[in-house]
N, CA, C and O atoms as a GROMACS GRO file, in nm:
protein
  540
    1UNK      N    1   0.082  -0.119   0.000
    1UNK     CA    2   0.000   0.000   0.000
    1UNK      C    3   0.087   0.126   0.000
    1UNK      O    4   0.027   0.225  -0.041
    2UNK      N    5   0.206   0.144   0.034
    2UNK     CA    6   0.305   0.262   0.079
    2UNK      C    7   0.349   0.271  -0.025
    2UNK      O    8   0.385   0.386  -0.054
    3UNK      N    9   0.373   0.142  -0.156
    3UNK     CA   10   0.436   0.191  -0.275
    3UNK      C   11   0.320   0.234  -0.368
    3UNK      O   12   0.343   0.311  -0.462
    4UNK      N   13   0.211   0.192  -0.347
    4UNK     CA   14   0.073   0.250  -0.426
    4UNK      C   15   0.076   0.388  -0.414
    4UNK      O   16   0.046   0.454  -0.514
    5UNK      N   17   0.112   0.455  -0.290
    5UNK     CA   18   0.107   0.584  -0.240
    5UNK      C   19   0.206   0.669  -0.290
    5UNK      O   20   0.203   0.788  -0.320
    6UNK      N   21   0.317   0.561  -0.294
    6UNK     CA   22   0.439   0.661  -0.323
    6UNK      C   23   0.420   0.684  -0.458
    6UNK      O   24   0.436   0.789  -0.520
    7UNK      N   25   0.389   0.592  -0.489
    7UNK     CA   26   0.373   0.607  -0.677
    7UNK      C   27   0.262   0.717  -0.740
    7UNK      O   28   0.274   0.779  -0.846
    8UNK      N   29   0.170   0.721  -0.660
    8UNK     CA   30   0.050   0.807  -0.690
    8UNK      C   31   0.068   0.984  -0.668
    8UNK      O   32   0.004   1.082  -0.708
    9UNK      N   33   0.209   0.960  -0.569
    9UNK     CA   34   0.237   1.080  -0.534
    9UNK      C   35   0.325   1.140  -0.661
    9UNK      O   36   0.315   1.254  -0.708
   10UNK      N   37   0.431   1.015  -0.712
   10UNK     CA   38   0.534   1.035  -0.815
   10UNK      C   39   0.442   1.117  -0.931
   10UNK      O   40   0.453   1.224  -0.990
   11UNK      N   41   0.358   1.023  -0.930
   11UNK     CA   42   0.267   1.071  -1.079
   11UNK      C   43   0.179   1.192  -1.070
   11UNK      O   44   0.140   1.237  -1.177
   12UNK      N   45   0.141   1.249  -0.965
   12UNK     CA   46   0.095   1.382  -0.908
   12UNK      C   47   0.188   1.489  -0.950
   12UNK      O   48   0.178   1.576  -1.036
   13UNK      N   49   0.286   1.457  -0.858
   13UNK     CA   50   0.428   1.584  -0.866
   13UNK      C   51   0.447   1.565  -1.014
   13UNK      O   52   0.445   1.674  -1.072
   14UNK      N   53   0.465   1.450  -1.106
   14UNK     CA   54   0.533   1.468  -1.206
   14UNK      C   55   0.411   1.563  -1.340
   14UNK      O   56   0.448   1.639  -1.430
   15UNK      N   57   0.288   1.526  -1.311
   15UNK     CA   58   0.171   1.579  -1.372
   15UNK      C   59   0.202   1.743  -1.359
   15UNK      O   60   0.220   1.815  -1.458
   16UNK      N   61   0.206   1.787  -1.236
   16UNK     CA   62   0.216   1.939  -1.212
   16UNK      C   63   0.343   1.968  -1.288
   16UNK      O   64   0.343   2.044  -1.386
   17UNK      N   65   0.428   1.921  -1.252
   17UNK     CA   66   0.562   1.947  -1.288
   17UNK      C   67   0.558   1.977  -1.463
   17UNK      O   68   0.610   2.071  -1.522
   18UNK      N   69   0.476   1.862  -1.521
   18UNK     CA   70   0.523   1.854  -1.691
   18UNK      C   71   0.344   2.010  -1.684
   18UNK      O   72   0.337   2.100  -1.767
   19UNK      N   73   0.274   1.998  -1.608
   19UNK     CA   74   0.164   2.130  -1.649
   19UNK      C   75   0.190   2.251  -1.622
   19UNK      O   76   0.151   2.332  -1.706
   20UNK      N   77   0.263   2.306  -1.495
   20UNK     CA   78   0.303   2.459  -1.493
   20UNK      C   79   0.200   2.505  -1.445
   20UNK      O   80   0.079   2.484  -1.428
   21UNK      N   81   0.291   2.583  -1.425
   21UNK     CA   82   0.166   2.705  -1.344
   21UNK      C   83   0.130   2.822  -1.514
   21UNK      O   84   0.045   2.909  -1.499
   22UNK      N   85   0.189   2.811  -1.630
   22UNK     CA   86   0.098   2.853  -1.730
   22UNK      C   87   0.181   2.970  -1.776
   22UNK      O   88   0.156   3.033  -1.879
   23UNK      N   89   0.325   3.009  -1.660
   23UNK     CA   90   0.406   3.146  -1.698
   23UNK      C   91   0.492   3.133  -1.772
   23UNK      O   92   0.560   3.234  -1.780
   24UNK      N   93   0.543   3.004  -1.871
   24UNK     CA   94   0.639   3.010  -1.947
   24UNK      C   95   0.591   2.991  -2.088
   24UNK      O   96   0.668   2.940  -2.169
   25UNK      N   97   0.491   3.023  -2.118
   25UNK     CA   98   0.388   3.013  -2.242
   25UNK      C   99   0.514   3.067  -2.320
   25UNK      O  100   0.586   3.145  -2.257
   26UNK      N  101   0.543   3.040  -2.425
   26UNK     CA  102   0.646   3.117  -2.583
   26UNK      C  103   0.512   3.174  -2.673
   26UNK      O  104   0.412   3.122  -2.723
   27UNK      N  105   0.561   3.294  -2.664
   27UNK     CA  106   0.490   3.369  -2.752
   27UNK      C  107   0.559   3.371  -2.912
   27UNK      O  108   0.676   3.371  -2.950
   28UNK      N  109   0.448   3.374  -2.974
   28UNK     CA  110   0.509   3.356  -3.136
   28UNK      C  111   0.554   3.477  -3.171
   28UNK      O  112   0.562   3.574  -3.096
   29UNK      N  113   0.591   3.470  -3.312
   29UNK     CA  114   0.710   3.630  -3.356
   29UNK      C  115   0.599   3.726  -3.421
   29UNK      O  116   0.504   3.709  -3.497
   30UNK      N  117   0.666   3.858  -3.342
   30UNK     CA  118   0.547   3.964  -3.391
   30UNK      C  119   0.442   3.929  -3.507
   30UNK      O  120   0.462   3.849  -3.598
   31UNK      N  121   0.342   3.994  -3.489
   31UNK     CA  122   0.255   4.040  -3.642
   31UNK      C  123   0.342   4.157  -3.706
   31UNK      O  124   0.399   4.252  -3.651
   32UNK      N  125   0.332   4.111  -3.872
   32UNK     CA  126   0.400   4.178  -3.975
   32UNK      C  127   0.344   4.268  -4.057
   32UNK      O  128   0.228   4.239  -4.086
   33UNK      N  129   0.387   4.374  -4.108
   33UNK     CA  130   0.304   4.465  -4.183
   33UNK      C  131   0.318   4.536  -4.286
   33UNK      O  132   0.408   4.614  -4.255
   34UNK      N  133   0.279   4.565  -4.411
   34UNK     CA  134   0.346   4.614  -4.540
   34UNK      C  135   0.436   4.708  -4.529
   34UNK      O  136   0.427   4.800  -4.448
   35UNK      N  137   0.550   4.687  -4.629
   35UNK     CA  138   0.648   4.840  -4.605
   35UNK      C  139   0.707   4.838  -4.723
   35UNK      O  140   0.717   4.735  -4.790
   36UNK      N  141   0.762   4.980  -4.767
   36UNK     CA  142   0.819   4.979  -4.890
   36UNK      C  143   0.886   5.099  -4.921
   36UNK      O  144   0.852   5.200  -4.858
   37UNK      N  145   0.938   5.104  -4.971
   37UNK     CA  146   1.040   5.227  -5.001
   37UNK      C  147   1.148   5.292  -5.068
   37UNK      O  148   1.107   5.307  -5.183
   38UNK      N  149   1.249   5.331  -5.060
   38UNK     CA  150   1.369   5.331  -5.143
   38UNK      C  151   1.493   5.328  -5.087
   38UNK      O  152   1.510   5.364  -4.971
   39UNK      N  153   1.602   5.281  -5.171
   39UNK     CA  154   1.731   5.288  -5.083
   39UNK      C  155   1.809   5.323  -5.224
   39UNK      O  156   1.801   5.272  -5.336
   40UNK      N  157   1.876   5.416  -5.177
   40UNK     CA  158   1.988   5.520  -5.264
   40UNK      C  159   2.112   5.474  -5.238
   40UNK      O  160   2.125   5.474  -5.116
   41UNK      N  161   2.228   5.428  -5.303
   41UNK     CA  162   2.381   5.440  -5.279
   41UNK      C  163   2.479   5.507  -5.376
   41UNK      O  164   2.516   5.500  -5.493
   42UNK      N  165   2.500   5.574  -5.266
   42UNK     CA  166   2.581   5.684  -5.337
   42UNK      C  167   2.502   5.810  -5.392
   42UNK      O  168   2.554   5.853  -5.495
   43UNK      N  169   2.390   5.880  -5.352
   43UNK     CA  170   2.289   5.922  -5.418
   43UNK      C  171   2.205   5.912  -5.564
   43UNK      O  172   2.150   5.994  -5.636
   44UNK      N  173   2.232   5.730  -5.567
   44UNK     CA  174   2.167   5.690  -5.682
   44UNK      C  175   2.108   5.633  -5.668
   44UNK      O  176   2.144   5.582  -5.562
   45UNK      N  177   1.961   5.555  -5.716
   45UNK     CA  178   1.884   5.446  -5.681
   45UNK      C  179   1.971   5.301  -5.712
   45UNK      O  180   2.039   5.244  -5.798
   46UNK      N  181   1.920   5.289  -5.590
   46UNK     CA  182   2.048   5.092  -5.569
   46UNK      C  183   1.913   5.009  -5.676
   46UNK      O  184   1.792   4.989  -5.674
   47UNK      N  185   2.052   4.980  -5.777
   47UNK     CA  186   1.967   4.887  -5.932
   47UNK      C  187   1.902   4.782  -5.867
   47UNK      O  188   1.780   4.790  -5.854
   48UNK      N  189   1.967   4.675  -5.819
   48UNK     CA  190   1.933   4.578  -5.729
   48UNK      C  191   2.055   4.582  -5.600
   48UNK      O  192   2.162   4.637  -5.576
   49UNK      N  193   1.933   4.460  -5.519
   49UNK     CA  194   2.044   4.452  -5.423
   49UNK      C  195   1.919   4.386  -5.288
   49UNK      O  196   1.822   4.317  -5.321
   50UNK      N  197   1.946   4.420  -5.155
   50UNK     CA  198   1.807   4.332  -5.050
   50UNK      C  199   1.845   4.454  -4.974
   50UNK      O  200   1.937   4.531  -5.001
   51UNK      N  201   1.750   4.460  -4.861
   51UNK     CA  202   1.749   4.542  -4.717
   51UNK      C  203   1.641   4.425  -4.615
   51UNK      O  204   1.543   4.352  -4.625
   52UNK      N  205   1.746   4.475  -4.514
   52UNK     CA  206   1.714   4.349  -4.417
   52UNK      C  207   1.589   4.454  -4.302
   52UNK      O  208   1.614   4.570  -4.267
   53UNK      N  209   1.471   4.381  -4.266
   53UNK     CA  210   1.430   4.362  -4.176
   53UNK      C  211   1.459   4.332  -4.014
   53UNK      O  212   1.383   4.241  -3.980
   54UNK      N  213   1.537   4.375  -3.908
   54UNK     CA  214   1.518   4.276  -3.853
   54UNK      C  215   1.501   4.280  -3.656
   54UNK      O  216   1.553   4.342  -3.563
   55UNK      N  217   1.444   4.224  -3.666
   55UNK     CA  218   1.357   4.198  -3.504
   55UNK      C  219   1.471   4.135  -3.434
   55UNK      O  220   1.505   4.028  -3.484
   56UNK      N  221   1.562   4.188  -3.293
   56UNK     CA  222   1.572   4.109  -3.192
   56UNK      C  223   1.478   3.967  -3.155
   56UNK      O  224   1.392   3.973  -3.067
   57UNK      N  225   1.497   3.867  -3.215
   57UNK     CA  226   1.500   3.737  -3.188
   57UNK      C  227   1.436   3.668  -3.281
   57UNK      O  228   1.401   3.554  -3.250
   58UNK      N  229   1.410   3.708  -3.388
   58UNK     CA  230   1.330   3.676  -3.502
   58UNK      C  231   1.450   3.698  -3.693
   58UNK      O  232   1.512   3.784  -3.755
   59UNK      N  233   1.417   3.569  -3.701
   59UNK     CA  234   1.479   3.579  -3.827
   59UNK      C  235   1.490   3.717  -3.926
   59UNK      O  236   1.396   3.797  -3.925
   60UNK      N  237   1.580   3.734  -3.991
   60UNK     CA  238   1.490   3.866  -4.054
   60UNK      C  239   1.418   3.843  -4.176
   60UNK      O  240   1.403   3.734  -4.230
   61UNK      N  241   1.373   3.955  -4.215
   61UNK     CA  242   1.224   4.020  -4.329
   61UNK      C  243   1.337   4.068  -4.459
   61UNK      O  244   1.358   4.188  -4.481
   62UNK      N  245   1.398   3.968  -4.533
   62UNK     CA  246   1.481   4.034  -4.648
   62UNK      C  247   1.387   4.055  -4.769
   62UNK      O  248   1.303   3.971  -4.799
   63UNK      N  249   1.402   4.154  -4.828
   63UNK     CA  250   1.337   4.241  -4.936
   63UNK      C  251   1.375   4.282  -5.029
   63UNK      O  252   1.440   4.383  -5.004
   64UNK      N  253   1.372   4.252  -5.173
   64UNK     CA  254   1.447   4.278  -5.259
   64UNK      C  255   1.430   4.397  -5.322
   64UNK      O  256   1.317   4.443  -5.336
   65UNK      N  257   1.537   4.459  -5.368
   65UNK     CA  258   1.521   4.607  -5.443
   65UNK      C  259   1.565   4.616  -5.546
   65UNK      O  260   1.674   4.563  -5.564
   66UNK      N  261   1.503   4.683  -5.650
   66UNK     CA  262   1.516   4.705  -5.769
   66UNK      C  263   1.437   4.813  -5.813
   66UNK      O  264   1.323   4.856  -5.794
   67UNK      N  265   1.596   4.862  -5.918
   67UNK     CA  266   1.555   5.025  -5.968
   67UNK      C  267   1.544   5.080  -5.833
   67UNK      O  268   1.433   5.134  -5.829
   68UNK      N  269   1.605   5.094  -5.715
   68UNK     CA  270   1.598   5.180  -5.593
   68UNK      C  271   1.463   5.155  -5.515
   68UNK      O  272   1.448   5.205  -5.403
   69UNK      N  273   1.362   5.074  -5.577
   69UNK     CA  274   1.256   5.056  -5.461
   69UNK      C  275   1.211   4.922  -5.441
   69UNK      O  276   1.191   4.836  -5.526
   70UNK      N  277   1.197   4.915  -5.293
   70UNK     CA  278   1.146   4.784  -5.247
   70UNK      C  279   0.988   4.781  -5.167
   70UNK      O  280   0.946   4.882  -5.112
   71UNK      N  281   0.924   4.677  -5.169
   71UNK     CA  282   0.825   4.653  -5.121
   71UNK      C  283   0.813   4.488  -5.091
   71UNK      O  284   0.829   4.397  -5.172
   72UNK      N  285   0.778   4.480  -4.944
   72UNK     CA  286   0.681   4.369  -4.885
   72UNK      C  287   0.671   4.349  -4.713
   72UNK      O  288   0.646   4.466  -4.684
   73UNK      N  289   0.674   4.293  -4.611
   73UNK     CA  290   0.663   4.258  -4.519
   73UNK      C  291   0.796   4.262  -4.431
   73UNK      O  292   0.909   4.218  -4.450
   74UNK      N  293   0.732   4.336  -4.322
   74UNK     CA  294   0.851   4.340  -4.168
   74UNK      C  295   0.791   4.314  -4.038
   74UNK      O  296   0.674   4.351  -4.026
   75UNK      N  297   0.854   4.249  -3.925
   75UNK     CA  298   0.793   4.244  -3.838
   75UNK      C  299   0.762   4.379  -3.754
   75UNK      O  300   0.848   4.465  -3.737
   76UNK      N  301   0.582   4.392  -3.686
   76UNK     CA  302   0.593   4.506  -3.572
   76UNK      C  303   0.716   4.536  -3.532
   76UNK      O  304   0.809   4.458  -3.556
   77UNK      N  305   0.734   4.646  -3.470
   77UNK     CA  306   0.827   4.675  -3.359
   77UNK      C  307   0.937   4.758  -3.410
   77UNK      O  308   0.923   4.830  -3.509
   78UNK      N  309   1.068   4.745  -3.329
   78UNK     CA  310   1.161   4.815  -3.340
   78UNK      C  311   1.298   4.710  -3.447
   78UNK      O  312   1.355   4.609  -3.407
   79UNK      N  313   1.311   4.762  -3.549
   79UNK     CA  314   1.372   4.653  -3.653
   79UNK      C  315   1.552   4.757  -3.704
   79UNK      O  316   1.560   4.869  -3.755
   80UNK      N  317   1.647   4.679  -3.672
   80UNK     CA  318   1.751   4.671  -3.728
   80UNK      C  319   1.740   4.723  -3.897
   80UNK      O  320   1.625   4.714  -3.941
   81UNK      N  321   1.806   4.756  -3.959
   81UNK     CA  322   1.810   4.779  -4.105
   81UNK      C  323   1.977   4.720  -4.190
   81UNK      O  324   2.094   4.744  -4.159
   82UNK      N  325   1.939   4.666  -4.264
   82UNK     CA  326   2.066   4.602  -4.306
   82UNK      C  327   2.067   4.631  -4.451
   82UNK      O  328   1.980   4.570  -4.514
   83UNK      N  329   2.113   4.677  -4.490
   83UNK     CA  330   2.168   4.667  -4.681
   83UNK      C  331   2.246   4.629  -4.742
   83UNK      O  332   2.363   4.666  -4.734
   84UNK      N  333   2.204   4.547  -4.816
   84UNK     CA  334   2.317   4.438  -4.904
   84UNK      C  335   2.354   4.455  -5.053
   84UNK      O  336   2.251   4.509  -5.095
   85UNK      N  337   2.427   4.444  -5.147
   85UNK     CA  338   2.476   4.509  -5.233
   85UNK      C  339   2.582   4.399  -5.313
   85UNK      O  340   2.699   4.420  -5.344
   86UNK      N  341   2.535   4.326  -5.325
   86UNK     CA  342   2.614   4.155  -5.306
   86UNK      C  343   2.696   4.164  -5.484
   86UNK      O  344   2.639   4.149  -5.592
   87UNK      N  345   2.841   4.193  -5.459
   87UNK     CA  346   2.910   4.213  -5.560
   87UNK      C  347   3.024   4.105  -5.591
   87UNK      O  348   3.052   4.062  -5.479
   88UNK      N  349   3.097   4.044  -5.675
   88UNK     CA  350   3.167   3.919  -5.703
   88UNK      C  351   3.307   3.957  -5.650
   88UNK      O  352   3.373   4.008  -5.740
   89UNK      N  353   3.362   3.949  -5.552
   89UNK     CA  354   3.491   3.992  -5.486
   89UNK      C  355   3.620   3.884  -5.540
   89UNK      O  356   3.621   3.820  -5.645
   90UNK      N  357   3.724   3.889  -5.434
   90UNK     CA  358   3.873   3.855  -5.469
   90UNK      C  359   3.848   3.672  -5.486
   90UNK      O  360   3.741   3.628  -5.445
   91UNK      N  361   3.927   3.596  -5.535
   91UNK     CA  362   3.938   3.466  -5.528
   91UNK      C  363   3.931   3.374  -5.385
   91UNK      O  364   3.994   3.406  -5.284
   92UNK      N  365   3.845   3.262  -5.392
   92UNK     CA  366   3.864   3.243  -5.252
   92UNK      C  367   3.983   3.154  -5.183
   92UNK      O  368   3.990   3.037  -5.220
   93UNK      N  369   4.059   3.190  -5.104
   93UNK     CA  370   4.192   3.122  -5.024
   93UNK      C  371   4.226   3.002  -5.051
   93UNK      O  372   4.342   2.961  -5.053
   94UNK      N  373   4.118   2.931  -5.076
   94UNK     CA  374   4.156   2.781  -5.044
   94UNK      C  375   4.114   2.730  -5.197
   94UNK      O  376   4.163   2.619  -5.220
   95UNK      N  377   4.044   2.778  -5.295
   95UNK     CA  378   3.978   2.747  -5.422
   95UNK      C  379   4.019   2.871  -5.524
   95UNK      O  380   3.913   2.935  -5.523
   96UNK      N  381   4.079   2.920  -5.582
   96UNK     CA  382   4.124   3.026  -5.668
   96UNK      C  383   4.072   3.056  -5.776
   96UNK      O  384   4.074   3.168  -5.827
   97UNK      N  385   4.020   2.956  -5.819
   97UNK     CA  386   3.909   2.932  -5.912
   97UNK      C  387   3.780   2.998  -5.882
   97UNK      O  388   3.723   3.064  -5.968
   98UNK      N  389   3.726   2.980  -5.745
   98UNK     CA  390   3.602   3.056  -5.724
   98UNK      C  391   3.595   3.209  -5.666
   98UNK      O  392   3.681   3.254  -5.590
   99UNK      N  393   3.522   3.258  -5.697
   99UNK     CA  394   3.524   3.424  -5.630
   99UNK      C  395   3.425   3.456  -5.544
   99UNK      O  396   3.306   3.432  -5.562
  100UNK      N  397   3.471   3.510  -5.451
  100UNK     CA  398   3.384   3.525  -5.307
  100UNK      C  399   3.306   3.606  -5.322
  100UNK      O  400   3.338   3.685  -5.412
  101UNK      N  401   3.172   3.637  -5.254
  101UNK     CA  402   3.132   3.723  -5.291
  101UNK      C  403   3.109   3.813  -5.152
  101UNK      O  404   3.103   3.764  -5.040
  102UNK      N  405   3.098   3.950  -5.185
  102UNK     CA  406   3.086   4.054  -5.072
  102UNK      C  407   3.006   4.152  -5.097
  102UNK      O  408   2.944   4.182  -5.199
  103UNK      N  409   3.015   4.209  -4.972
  103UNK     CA  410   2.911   4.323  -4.972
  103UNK      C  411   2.926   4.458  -4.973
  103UNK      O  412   2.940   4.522  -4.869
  104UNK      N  413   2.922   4.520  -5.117
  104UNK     CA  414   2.984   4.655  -5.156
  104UNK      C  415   2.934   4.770  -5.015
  104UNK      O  416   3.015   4.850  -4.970
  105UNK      N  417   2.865   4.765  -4.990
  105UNK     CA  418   2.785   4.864  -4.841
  105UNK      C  419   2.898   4.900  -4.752
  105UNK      O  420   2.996   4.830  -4.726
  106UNK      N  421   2.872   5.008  -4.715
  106UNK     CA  422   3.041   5.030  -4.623
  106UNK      C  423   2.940   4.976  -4.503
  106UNK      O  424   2.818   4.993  -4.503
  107UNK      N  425   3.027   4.899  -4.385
  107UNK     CA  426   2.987   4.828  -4.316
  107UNK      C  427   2.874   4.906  -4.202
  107UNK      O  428   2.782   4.839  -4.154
  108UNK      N  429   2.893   5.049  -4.166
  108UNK     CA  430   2.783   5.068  -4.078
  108UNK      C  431   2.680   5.072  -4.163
  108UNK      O  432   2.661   5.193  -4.175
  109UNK      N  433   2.600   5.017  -4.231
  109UNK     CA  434   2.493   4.990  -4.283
  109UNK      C  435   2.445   4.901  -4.252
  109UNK      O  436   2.325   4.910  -4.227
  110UNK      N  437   2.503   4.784  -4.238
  110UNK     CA  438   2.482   4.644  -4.239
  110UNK      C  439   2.580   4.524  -4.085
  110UNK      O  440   2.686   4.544  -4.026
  111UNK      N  441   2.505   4.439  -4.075
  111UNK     CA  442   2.586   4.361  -3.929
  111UNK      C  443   2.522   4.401  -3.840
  111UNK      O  444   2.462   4.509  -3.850
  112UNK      N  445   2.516   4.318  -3.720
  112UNK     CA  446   2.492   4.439  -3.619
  112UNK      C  447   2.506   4.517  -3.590
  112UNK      O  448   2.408   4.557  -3.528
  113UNK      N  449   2.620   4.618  -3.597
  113UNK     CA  450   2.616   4.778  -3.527
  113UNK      C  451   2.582   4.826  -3.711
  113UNK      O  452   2.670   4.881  -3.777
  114UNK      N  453   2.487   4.803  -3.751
  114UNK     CA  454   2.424   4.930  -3.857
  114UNK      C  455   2.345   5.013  -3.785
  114UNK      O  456   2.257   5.002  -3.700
  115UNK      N  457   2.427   5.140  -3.868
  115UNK     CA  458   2.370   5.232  -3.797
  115UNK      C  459   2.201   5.299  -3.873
  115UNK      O  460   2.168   5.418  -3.873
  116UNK      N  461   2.135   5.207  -3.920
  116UNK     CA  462   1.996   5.187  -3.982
  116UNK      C  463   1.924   5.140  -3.898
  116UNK      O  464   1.930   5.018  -3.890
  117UNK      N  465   1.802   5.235  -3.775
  117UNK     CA  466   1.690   5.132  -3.779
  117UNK      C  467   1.574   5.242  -3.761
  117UNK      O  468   1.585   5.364  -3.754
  118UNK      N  469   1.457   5.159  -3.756
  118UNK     CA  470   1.368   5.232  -3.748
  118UNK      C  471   1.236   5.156  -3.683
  118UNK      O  472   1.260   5.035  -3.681
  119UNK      N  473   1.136   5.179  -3.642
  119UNK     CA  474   1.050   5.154  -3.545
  119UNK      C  475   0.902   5.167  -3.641
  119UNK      O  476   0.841   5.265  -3.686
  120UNK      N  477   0.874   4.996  -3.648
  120UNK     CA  478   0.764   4.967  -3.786
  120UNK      C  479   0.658   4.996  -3.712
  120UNK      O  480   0.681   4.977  -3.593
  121UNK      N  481   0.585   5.024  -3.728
  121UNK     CA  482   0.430   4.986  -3.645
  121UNK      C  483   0.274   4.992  -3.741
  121UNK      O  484   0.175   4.955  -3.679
  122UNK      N  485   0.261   5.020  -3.830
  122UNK     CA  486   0.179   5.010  -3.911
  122UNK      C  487   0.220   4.979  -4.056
  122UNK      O  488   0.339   4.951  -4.072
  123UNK      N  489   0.126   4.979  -4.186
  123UNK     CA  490   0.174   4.969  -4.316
  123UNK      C  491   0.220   5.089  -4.332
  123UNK      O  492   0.154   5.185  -4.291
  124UNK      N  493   0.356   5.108  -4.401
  124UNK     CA  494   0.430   5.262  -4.409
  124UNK      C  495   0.466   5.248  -4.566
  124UNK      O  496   0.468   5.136  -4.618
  125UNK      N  497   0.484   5.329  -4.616
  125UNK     CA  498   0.496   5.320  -4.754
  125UNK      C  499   0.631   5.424  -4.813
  125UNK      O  500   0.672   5.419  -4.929
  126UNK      N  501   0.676   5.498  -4.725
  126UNK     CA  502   0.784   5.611  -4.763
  126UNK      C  503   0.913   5.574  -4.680
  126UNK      O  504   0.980   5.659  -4.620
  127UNK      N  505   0.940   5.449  -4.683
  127UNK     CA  506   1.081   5.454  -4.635
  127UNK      C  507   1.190   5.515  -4.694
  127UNK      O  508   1.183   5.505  -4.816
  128UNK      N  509   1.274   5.566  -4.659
  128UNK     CA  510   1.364   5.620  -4.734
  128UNK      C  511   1.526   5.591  -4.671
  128UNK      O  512   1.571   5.662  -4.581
  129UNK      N  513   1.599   5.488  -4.728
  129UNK     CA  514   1.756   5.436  -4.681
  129UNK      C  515   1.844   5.502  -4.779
  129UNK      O  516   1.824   5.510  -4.900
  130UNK      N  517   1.926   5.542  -4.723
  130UNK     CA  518   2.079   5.650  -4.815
  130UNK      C  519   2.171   5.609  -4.744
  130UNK      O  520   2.190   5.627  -4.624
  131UNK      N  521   2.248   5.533  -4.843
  131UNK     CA  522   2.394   5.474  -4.761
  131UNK      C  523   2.502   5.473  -4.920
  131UNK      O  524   2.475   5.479  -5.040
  132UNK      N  525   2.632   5.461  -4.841
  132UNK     CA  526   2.753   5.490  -4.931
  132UNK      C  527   2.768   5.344  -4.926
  132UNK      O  528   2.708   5.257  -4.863
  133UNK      N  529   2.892   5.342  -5.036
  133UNK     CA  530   2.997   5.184  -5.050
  133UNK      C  531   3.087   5.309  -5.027
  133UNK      O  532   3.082   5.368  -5.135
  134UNK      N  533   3.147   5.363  -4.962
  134UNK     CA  534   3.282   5.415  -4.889
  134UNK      C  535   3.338   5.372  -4.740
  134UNK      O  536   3.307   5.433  -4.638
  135UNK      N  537   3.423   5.261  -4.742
  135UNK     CA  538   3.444   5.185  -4.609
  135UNK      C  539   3.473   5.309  -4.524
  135UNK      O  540   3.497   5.297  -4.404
   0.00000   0.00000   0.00000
C-alpha cells in the first residue's frame, strides 16, 4: 500500500511538474506589416540589391530592391536595417578558381552595429535608406 502511495504521489508531482503554473507560455514572432520604399547608394537608386528587416530574436524580413525601390513585409516593432549590395569579390583562399562574394555597403549599414533602424508599427509606404559603398 506505501508503494501504491508513493507512486501516486510520483505521478501527481510529475503531472504538475510537466503542467506549470501557465508562466512560461512562448509567444510567437510579432505580427507583420506592409512596407516599402527606397534605398539610394551613393545618391543613386540601388539597381538591385536586398534590405534586411530585422527583429531582436526573429529571423529577418529580407526584401528585394530594384531600380531603388522595395516593397513587402517586416515584423511590428523596433527593426535593425541592413543593406546588401552583393558584388563578385577577390578569389577564394583555399579554391582560386572561385570568387567570393561581398558586400559593396560600407559596413555601418549592415551587421549588427548598422547604424539603420527604425521603429515599424503600421503599413508605411515612404521609407527612405541612403547609404555609401565608402568603407
Amino acid at each position: 500500500m506505501a508503494r501504491l502511495a508513493c507512486l501516486f504521489l510520483l505521478a501527481l508531482s510529475l503531472g504538475a511538474f510537466t503542467i506549470g503554473c501557465g508562466g512560461d507560455k512562448k509567444e510567437g514572432p510579432p505580427p507583420t506589416v506592409k512596407v516599402a520604399g527606397t534605398v539610394n547608394v551613393d545618391g543613386h537608386p540601388m539597381e538591385e540589391g536586398e534590405v534586411h528587416f530585422i527583429v531582436t530574436g526573429q529571423g529577418p524580413k529580407t526584401i528585394e530592391v530594384k531600380n531603388g525601390k522595395f516593397s513587402g513585409e517586416a515584423f511590428k516593432g523596433k527593426n535593425n536595417i541592413e543593406v546588401a549590395l552583393i558584388k563578385e569579390g577577390p578569389p577564394h583562399p583555399m579554391d582560386p578558381k572561385v570568387k567570393l562574394k561581398v558586400n559593396t555597403i560600407a559596413e555601418k549599414y549592415w551587421g549588427p552595429s548598422s547604424a539603420l533602424n527604425t521603429e515599424v508599427t503600421a503599413d508605411k509606404e515612404d521609407f527612405k535608406f541612403d547609404v555609401t559603398t565608402k568603407r
